[in-house]
MDAnalysis code that builds the backbone (N, CA, C; Angstrom):
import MDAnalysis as mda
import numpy as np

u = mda.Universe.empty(693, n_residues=231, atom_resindex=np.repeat(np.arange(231), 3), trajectory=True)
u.add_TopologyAttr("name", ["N", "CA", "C"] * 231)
u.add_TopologyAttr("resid", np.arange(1, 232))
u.add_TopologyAttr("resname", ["UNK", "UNK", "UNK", "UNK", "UNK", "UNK", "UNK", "UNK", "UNK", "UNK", "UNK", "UNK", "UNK", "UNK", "UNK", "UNK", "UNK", "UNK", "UNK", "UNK", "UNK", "UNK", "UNK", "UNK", "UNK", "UNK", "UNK", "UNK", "UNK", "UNK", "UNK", "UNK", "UNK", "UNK", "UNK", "UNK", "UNK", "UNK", "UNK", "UNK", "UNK", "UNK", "UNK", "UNK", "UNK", "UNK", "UNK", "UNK", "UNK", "UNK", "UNK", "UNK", "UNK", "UNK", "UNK", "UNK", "UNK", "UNK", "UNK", "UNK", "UNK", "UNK", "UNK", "UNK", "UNK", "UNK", "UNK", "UNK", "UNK", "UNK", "UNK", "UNK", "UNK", "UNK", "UNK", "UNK", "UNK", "UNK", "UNK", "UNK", "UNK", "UNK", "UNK", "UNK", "UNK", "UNK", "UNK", "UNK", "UNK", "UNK", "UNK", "UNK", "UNK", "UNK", "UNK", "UNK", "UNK", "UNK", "UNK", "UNK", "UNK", "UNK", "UNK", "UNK", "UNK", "UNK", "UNK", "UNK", "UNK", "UNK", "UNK", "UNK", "UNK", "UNK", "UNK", "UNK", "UNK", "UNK", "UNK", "UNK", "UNK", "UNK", "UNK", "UNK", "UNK", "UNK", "UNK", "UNK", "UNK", "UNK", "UNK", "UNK", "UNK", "UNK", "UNK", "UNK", "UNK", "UNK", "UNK", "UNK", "UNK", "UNK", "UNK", "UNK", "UNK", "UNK", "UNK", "UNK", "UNK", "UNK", "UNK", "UNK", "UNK", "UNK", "UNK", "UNK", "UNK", "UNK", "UNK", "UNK", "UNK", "UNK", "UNK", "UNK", "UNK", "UNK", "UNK", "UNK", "UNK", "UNK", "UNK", "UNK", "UNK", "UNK", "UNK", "UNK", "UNK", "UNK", "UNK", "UNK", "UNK", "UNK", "UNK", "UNK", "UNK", "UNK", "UNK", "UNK", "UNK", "UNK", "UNK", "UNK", "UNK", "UNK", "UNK", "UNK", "UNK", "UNK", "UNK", "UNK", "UNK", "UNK", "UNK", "UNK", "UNK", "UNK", "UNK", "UNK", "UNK", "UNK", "UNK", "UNK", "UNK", "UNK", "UNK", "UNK", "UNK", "UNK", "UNK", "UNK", "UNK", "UNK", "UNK", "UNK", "UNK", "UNK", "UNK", "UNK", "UNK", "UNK", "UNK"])
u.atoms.positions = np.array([
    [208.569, 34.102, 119.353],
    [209.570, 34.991, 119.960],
    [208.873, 36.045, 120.810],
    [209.436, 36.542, 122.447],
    [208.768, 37.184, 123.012],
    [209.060, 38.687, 122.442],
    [208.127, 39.600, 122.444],
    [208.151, 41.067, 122.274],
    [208.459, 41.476, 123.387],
    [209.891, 41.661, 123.871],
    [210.017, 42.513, 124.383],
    [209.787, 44.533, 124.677],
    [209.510, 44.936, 123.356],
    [209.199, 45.961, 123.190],
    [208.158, 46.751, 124.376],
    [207.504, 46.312, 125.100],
    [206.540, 47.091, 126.141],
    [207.475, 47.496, 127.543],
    [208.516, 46.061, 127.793],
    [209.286, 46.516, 128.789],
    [210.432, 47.557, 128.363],
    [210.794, 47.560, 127.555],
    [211.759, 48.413, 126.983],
    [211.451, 49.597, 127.234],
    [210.039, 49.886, 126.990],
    [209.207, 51.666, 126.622],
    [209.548, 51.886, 127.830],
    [208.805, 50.434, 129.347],
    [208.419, 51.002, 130.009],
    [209.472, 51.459, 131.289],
    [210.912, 50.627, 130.651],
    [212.297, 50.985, 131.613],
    [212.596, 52.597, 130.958],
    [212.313, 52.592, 129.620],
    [212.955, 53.989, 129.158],
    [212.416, 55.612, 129.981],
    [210.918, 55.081, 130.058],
    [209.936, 55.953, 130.636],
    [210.176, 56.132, 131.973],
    [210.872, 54.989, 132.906],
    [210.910, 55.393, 134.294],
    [212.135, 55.817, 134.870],
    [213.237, 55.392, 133.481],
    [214.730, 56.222, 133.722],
    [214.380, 57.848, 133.122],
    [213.966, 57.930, 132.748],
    [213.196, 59.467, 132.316],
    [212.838, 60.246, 133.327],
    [211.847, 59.676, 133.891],
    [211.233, 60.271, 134.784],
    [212.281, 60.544, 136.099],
    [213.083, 59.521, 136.526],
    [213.534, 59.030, 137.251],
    [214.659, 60.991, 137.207],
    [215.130, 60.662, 135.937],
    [216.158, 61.603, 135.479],
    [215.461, 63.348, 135.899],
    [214.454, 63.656, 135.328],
    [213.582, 64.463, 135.243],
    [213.237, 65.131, 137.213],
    [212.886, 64.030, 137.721],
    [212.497, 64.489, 139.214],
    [214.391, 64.272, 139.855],
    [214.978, 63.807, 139.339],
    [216.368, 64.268, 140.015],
    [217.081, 65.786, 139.615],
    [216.622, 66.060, 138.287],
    [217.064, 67.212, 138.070],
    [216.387, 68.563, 138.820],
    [215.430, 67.849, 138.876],
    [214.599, 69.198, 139.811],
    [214.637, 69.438, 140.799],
    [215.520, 68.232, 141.516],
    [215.689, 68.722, 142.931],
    [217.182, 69.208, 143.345],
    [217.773, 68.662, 141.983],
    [219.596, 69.381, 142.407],
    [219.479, 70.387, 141.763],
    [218.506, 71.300, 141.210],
    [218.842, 72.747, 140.559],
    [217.532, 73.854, 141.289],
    [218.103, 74.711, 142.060],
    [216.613, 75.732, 141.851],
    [216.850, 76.733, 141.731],
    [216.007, 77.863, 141.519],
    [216.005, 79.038, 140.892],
    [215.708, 80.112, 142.009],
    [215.069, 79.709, 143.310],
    [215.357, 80.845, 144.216],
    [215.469, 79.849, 145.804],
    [215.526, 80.345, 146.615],
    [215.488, 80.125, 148.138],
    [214.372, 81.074, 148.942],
    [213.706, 80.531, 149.204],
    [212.393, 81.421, 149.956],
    [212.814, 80.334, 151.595],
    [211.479, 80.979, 152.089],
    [211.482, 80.517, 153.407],
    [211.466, 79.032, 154.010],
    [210.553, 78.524, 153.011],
    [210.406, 77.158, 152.803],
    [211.363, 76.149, 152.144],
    [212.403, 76.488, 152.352],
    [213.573, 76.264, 150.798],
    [214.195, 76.374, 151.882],
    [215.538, 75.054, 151.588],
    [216.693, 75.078, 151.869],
    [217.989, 74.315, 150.536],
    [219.073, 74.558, 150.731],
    [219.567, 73.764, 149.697],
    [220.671, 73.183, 150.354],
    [221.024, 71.728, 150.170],
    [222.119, 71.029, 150.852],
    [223.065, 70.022, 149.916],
    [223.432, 69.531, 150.270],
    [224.350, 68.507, 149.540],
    [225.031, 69.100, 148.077],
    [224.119, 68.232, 147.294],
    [224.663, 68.804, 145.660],
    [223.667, 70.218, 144.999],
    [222.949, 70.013, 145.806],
    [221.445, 71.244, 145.312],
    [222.949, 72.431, 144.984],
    [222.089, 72.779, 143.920],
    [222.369, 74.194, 143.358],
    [221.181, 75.259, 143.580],
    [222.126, 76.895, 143.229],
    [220.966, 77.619, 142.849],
    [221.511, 78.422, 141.694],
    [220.685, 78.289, 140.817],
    [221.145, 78.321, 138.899],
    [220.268, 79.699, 139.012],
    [221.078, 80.673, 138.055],
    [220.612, 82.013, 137.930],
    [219.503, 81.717, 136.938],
    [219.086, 82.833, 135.863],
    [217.583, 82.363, 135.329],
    [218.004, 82.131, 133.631],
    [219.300, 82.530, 133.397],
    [219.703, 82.316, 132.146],
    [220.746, 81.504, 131.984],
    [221.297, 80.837, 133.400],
    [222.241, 79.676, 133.604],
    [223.816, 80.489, 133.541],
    [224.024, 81.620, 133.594],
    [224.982, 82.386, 133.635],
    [226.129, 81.768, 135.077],
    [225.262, 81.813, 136.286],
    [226.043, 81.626, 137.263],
    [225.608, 80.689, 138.243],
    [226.011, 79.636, 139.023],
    [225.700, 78.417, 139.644],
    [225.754, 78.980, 140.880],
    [225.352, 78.671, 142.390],
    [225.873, 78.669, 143.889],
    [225.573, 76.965, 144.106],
    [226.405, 76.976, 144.871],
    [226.655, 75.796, 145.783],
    [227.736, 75.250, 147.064],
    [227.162, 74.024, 147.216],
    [228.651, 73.510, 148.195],
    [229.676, 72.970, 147.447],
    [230.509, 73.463, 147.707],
    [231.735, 72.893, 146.925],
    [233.419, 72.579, 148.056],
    [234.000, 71.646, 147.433],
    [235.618, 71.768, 148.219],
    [236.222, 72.218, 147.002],
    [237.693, 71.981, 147.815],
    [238.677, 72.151, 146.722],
    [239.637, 71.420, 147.123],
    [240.452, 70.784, 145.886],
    [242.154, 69.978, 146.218],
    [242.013, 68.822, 147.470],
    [242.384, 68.309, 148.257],
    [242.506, 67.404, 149.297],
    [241.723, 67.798, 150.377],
    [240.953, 69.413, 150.779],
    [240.137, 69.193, 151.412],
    [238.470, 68.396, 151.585],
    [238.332, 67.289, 151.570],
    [237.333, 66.776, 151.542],
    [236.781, 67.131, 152.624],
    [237.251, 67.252, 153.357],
    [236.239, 67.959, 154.743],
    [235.802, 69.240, 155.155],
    [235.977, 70.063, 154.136],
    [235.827, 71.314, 154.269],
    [234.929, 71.871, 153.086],
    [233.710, 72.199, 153.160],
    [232.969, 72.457, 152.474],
    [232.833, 73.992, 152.516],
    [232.152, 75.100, 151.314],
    [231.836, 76.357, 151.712],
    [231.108, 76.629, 150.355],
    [230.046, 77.589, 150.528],
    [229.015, 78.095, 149.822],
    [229.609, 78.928, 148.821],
    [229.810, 78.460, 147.787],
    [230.208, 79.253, 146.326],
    [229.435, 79.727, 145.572],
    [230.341, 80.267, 144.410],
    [229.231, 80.796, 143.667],
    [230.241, 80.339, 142.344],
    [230.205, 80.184, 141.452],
    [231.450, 79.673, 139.777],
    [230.485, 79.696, 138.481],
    [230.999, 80.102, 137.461],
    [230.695, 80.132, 136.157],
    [229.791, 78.756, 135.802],
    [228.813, 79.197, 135.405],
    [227.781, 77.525, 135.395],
    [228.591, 76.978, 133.533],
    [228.738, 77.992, 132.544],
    [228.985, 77.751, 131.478],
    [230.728, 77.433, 130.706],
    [231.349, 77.534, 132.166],
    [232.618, 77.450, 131.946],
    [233.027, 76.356, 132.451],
    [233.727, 75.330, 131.737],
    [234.036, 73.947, 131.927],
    [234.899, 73.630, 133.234],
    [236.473, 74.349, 133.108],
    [236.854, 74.325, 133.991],
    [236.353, 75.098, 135.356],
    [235.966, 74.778, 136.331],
    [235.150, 75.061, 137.689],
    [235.840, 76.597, 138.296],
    [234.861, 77.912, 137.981],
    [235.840, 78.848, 138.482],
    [235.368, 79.680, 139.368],
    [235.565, 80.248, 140.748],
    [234.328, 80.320, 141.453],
    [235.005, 81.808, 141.407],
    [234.206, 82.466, 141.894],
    [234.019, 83.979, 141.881],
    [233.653, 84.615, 143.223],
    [232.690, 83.738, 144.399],
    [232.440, 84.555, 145.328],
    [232.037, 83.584, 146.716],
    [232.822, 83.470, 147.709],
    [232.429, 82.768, 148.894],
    [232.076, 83.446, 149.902],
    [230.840, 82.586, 150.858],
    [230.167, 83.272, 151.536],
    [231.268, 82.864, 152.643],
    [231.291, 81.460, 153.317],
    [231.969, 81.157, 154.697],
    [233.459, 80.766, 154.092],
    [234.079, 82.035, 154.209],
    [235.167, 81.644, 153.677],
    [236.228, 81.052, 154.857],
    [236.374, 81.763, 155.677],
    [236.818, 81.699, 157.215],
    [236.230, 79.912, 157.821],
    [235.356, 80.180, 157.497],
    [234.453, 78.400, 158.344],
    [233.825, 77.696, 157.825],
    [234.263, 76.732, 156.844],
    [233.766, 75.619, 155.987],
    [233.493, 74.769, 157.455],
    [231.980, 74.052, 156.281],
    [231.442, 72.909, 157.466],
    [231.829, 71.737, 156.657],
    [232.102, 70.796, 157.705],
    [232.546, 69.481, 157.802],
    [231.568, 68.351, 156.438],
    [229.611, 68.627, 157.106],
    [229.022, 67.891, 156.046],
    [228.116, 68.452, 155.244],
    [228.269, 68.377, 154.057],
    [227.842, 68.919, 153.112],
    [225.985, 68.610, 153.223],
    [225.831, 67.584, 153.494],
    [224.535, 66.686, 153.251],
    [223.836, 67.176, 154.608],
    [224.567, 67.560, 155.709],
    [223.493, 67.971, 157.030],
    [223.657, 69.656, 156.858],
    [224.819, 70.423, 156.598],
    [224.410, 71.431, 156.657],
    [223.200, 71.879, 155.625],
    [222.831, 73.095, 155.712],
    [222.001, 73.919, 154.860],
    [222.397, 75.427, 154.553],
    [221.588, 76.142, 153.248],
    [221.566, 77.455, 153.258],
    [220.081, 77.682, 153.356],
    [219.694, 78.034, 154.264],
    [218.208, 78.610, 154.249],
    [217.631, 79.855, 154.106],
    [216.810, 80.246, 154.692],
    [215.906, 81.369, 155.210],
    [215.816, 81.392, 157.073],
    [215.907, 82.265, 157.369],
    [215.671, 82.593, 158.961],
    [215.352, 83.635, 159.473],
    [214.434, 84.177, 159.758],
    [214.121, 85.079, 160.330],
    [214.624, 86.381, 159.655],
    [214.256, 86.241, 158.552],
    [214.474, 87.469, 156.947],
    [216.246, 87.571, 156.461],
    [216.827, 86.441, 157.351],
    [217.921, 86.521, 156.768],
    [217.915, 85.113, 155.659],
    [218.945, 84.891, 155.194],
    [219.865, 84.252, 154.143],
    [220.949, 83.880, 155.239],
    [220.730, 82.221, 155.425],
    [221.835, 82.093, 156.677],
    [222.464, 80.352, 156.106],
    [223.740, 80.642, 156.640],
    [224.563, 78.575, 156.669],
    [224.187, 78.107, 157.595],
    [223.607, 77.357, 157.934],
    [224.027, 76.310, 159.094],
    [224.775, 75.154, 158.938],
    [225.047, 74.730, 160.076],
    [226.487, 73.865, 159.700],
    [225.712, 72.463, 160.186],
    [226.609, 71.556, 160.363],
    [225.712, 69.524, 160.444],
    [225.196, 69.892, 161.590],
    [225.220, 70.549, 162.850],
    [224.918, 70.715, 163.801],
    [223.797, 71.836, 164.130],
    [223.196, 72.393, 162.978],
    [222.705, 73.586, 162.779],
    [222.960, 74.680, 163.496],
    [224.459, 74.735, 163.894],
    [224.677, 76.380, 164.485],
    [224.884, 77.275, 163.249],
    [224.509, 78.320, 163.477],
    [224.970, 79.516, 162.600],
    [226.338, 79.214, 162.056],
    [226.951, 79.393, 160.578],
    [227.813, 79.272, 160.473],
    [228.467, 80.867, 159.488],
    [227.601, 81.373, 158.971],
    [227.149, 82.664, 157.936],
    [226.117, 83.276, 157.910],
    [225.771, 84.457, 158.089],
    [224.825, 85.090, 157.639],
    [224.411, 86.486, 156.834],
    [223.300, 86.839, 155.906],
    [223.778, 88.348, 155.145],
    [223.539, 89.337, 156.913],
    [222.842, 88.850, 157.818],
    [223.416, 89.613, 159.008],
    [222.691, 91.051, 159.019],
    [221.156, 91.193, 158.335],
    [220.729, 92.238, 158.000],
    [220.161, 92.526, 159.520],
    [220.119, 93.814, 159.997],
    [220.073, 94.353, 161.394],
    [218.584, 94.291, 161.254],
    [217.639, 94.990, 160.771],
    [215.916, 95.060, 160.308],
    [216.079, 94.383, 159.318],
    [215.501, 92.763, 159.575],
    [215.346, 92.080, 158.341],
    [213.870, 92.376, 158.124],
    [213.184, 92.030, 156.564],
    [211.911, 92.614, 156.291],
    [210.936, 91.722, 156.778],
    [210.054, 92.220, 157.208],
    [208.840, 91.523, 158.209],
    [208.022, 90.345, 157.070],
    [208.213, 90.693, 155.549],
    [207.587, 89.581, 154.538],
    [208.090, 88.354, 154.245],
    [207.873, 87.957, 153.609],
    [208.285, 86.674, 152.850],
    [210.045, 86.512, 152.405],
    [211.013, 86.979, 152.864],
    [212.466, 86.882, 152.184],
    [212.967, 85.626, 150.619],
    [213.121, 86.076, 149.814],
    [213.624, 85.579, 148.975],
    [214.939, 85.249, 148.146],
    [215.907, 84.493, 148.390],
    [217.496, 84.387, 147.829],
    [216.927, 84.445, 146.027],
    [217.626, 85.472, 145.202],
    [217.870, 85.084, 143.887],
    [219.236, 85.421, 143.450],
    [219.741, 84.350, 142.814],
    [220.609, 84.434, 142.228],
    [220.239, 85.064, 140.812],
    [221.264, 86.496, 140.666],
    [221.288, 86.580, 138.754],
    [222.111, 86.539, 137.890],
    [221.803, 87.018, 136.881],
    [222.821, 86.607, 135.705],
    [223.916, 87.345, 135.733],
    [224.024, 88.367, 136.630],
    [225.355, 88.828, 136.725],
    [226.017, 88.513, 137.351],
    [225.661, 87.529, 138.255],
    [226.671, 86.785, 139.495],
    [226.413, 87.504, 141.100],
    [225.121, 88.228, 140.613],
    [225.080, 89.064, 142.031],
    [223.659, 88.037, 142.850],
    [224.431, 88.082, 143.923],
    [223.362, 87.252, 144.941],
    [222.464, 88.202, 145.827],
    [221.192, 88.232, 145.008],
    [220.381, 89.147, 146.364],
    [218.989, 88.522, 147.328],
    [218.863, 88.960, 148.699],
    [217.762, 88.888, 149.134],
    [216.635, 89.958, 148.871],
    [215.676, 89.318, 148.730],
    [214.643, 90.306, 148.566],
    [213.311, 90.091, 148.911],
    [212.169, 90.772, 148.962],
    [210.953, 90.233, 149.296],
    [210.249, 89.484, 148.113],
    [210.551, 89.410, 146.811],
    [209.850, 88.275, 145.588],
    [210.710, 88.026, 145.116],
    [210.298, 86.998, 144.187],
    [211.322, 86.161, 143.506],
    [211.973, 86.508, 142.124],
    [210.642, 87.448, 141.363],
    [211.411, 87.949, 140.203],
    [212.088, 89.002, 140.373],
    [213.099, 89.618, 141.676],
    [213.552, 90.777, 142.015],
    [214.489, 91.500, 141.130],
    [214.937, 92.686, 140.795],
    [216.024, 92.999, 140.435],
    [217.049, 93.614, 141.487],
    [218.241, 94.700, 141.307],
    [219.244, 95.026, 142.038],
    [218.102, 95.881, 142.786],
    [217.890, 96.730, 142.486],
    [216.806, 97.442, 142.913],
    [215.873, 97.087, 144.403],
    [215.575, 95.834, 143.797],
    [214.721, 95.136, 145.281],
    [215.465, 94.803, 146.613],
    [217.025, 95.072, 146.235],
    [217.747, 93.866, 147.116],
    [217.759, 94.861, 148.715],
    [217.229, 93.887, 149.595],
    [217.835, 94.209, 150.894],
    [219.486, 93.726, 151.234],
    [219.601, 92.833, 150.522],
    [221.265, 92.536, 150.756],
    [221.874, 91.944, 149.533],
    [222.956, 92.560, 148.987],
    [223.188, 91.736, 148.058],
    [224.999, 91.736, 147.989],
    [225.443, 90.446, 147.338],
    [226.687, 89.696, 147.278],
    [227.813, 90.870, 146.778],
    [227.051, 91.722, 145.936],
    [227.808, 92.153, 145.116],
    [228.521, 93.708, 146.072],
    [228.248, 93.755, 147.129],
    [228.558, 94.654, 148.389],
    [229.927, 94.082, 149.428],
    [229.763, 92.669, 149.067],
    [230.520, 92.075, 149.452],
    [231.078, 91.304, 148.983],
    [232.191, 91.688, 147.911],
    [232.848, 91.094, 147.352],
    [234.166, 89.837, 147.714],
    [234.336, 89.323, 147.347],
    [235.532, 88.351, 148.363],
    [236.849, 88.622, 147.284],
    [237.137, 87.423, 146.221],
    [238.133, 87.911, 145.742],
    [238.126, 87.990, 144.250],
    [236.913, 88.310, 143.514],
    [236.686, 88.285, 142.195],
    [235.759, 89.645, 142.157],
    [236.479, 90.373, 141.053],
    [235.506, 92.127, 140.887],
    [235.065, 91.666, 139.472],
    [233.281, 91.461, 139.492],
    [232.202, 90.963, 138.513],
    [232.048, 92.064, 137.872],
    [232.102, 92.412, 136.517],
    [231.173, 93.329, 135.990],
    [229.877, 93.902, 136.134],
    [229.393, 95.141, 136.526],
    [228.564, 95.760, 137.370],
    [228.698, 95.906, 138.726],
    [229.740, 95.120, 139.166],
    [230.175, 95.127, 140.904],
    [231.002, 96.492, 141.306],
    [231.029, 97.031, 142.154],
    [231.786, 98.182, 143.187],
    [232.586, 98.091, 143.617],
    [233.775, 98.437, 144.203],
    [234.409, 98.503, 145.179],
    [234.910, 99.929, 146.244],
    [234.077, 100.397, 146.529],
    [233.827, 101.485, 146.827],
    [233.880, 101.857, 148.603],
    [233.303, 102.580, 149.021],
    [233.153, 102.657, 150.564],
    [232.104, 102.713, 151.116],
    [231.662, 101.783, 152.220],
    [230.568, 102.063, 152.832],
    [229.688, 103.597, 152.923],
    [228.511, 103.769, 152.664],
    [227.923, 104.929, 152.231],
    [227.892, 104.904, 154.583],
    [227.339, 104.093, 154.566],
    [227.514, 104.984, 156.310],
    [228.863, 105.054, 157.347],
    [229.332, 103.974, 157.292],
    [230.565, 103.774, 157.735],
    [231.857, 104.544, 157.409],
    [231.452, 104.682, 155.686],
    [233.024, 104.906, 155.190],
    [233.581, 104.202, 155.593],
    [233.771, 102.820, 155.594],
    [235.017, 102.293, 155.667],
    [235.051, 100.738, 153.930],
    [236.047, 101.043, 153.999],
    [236.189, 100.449, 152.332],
    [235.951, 98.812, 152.337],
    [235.004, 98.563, 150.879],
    [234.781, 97.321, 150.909],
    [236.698, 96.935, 150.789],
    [236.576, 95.234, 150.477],
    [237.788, 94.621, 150.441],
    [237.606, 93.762, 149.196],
    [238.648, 93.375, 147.840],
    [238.799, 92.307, 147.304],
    [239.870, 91.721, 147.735],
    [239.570, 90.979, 148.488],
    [241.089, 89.882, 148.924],
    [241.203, 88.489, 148.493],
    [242.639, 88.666, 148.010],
    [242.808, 87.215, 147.326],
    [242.439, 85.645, 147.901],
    [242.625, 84.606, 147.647],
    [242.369, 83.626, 148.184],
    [243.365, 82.964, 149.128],
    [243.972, 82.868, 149.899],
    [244.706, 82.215, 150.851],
    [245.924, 81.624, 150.238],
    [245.525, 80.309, 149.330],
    [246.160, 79.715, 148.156],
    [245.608, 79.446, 147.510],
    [246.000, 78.629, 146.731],
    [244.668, 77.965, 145.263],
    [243.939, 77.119, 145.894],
    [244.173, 76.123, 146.882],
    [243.165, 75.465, 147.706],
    [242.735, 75.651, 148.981],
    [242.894, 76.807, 149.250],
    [242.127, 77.355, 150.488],
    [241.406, 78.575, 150.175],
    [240.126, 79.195, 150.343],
    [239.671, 80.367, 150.057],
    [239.053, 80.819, 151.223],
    [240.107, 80.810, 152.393],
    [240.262, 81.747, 153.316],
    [240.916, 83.046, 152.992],
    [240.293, 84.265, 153.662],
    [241.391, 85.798, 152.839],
    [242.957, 85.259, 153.191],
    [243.483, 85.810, 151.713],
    [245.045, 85.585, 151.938],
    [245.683, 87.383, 151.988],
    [247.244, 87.421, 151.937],
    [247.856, 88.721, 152.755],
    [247.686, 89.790, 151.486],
    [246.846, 89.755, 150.273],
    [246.626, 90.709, 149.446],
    [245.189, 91.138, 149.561],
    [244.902, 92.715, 149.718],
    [243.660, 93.212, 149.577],
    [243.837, 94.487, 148.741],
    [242.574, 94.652, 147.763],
    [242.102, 96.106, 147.394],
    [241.027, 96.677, 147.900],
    [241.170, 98.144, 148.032],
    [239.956, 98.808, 148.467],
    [240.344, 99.973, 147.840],
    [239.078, 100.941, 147.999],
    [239.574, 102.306, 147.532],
    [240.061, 103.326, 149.040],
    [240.691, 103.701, 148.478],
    [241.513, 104.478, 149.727],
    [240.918, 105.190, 150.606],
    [240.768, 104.920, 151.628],
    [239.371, 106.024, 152.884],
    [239.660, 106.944, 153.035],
    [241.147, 107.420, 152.519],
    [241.534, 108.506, 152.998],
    [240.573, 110.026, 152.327],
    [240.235, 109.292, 151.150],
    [239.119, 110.074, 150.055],
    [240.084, 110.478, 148.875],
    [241.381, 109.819, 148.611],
    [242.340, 110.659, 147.371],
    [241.546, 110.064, 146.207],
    [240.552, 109.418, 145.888],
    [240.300, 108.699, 144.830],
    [241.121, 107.646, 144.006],
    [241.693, 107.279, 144.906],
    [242.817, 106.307, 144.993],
    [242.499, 104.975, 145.146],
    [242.690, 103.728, 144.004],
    [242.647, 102.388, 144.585],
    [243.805, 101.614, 145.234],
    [244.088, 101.375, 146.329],
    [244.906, 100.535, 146.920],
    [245.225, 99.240, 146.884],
    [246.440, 98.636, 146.859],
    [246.381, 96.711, 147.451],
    [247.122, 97.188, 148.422],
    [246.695, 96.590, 149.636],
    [247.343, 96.428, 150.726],
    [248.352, 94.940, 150.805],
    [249.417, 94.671, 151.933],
    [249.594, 93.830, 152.335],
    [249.311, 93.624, 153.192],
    [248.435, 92.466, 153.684],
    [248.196, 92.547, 155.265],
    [247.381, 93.878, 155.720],
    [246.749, 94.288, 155.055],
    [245.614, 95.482, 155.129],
    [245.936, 96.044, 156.327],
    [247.387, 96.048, 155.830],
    [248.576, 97.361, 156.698],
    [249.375, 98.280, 155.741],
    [250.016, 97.314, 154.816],
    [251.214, 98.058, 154.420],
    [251.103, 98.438, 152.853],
    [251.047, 99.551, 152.282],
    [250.575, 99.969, 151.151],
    [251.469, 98.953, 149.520],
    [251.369, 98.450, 149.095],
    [251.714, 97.340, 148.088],
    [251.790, 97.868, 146.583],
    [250.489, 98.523, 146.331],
    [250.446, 99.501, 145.182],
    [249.338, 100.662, 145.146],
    [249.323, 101.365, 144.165],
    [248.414, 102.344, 144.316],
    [247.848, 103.060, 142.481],
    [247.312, 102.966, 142.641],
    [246.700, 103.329, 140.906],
    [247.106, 104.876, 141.117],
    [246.886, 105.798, 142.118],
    [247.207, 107.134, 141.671],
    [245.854, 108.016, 142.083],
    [245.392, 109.354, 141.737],
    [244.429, 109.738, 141.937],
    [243.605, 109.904, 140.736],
    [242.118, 109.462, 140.872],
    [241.507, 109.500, 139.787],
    [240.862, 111.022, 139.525],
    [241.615, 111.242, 138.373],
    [241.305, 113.143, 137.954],
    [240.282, 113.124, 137.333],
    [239.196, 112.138, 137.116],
    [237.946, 112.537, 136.372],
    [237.946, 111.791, 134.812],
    [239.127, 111.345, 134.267],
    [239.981, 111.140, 133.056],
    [240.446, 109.598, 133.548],
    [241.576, 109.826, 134.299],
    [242.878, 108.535, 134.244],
    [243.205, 108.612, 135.978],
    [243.743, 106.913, 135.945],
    [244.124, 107.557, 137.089],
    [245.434, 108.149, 137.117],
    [245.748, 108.426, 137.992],
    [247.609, 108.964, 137.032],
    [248.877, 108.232, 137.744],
    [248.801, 107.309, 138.042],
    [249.840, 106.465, 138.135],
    [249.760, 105.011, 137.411],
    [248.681, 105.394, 136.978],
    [248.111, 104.086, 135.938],
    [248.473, 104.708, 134.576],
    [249.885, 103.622, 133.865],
    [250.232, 103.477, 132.409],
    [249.014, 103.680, 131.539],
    [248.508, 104.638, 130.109],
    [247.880, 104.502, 129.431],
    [247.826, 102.884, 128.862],
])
């Protein structure tokens, strides 16, 4: 009787391996210069807290956009899009790279499709890390904290407010970040609901409609409560 036993080891050993160098290339842990991520590539925070990637949703198969969703939560729940406005067509030709110290999309055609859009990007090495709080920053190394970030996600919120996140007002501008809802459940283009805090300076959080018409208002915050906000 033949022993099969040597081919057995040696199919087990090369679906292993096989398994092993696929996992390493659909998961990474930062984006440097040399780094791009496309298709199914992820970028997994360092304690697996929070995933980025390309993702659709519902019947758009042709519309792809750079997410960010709960890596540990079954049902798929995303929290923060970069091109929300301009999903690209192919998942497999576009990229998220490095460019010229930014953090940029390109689309199948490699035009610009997103970028963090930093005016003096840093003359070093730029680094994307994702962390465990869901905040996406660039920075010059890889083990960075908030601290290091020349740009980070959590400034620009879309339509999910993360624990440790702001919503506050531009320190030069003054003019107020935005959480705006999603379009519908399968589009996460901004839809006609936004919050910000009020520019006017009452210490006031707002939803707008149509980031015209006042919708609700928490009240002014006295240091305590706000006071149109129910205990």
């Amino acid at each position: 009787m033949r022993n099969n036993k040597p081919q057995l080891w040696l199919s087990l050993s090369l679906i292993i391996t096989c398994f092993s160098f696929h996992t390493s290339l659909a998961a990474l842990t930062t984006i440097s210069a040399n780094q791009s991520l496309s298709g199914d590539e992820t970028l997994v925070s360092q304690h697996g807290n929070f995933e980025l990637g390309f993702f659709n949703t519902g019947n758009n198969s042709n519309k792809f956009y750079i997410g960010m969703w709960y890596k540990k939560i079954s049902q798929r729940t995303y929290v923060w899009v970069a091109n929300r406005d301009q999903p690209v067509s192919d998942k497999n030709s576009a990229k998220l790279t490095i460019l010229e110290g930014n953090l940029v999309l390109l689309d199948q055609s490699q035009n610009l499709v997103w970028s963090t859009n930093l005016s003096s990007p840093s003359s070093g090495s730029a680094v994307a890390v994702l962390l465990d709080t869901g905040n996406l920053i660039l920075s010059n190394r890889a083990n960075a904290s908030v601290s290091d970030a020349m740009w980070q996600s959590f400034d620009h919120p879309t339509d999910t407010w993360l624990p440790g996140g702001k919503i506050k007002l531009d320190k030069k501008t003054k003019k107020p970040q935005y959480l705006t809802s999603w379009k519908n459940r399968e589009d996460p283009a901004p839809g006609l609901f936004s919050l910000e805090l009020d520019p006017a300076g009452s210490n006031a959080y707002l939803i707008l409609w149509n980031k015209s018409e006042q919708y609700w208002t928490s009240g002014a915050w006295n240091g305590q409560i706000f006071s149109l906000v129910p205990e």
